[in-house]
C-alpha positions in Angstrom: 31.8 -170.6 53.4 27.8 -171.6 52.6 29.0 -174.3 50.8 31.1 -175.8 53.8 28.5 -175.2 55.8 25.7 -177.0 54.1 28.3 -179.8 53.8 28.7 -179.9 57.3 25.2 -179.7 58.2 24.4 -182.9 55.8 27.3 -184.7 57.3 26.1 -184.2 60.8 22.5 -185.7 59.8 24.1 -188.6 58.0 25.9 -189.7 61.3 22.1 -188.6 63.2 20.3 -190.7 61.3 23.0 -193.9 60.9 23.3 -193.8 64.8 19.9 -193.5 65.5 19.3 -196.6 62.8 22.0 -198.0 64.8 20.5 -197.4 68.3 16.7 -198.5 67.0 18.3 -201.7 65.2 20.0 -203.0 69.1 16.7 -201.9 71.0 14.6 -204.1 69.2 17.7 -207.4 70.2 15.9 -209.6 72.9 18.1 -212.1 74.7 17.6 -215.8 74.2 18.8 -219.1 75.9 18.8 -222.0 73.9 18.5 -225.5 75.3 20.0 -228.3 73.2 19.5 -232.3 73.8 22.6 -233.4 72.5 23.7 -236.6 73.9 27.3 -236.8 75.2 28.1 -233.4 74.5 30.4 -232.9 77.3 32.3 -235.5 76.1 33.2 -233.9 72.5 36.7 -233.0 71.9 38.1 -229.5 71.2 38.0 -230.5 67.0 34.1 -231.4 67.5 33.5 -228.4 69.2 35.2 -225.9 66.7 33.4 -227.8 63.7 30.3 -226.6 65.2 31.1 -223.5 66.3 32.3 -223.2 62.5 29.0 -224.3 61.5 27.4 -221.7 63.8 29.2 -219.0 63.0 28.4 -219.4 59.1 24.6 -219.9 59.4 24.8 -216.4 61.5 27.0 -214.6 59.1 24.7 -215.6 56.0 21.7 -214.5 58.2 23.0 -211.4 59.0 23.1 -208.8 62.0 19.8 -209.3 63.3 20.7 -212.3 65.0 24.1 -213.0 67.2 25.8 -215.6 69.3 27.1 -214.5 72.9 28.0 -217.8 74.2 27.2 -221.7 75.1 27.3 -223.5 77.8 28.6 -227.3 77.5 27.3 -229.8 80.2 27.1 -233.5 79.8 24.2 -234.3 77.3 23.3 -230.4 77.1 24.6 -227.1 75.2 22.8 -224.3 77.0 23.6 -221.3 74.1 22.8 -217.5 74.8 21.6 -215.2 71.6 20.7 -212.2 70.8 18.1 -211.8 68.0 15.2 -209.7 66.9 12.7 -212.5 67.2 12.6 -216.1 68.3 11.9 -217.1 64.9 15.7 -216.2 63.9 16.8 -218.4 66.9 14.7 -221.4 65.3 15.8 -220.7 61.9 19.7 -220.5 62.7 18.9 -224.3 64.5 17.1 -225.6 61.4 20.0 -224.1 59.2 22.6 -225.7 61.4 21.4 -228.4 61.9 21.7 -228.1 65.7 18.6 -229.2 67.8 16.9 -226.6 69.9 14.4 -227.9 72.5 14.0 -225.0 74.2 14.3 -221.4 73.8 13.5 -219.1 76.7 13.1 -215.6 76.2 15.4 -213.7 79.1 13.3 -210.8 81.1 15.7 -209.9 83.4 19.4 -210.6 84.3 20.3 -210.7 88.3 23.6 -211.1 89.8 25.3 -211.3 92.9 25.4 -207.3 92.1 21.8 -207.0 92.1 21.8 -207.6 96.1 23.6 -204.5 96.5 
């Protein structure tokens, strides 16, 4: 019975510690929106648009979790791309990487909505 016990006991520290290692790994992600000058990009066609999503996506997978795409926004001669990352240096690193342009990157304080009238 000892020896179930101290089992138990290490277990339930192992799963402590990984969680709080999880929890202190997405406490330190700051949100980021990305501008990017890219001339005609409204125009590209769903095949352009999944090559560089492609491209995204591997550039973030070799850099690992400490930086994550949410989602872009596609206007005429603009991407507007939200991230996630530890540090703006990851966000300018992933661009470099890529190859994508990033003339911007604003670091989000606050998020409002029409919820936040309430």
């Amino acid at each position: 019975m000892k020896k179930i016990t101290k089992h138990l006991c290490l277990l339930i520290i192992s799963m402590l510690f990984v969680g709080f290692a999880c929890m202190a790994q997405n406490a330190v992600m700051k949100t980021y929106v990305i501008e990017r000058d890219i001339p005609g990009a409204g125009q590209f066609t769903p095949e352009k648009l999944k090559d560089i999503s492609k491209t995204s996506c591997t550039v973030l997978k070799e850099m690992g979790p400490q930086i994550q795409w949410i989602q872009s926004y596609v206007t005429g001669d603009k991407i507007f791309c939200v991230y996630k990352a530890e540090n703006i240096e990851l966000i300018k690193e992933h661009a470099k990487r890529g190859g994508f342009p990033a003339n911007a990157i604003y670091e989000v304080s606050t998020v409002i909505s029409p919820a936040t009238a309430n």
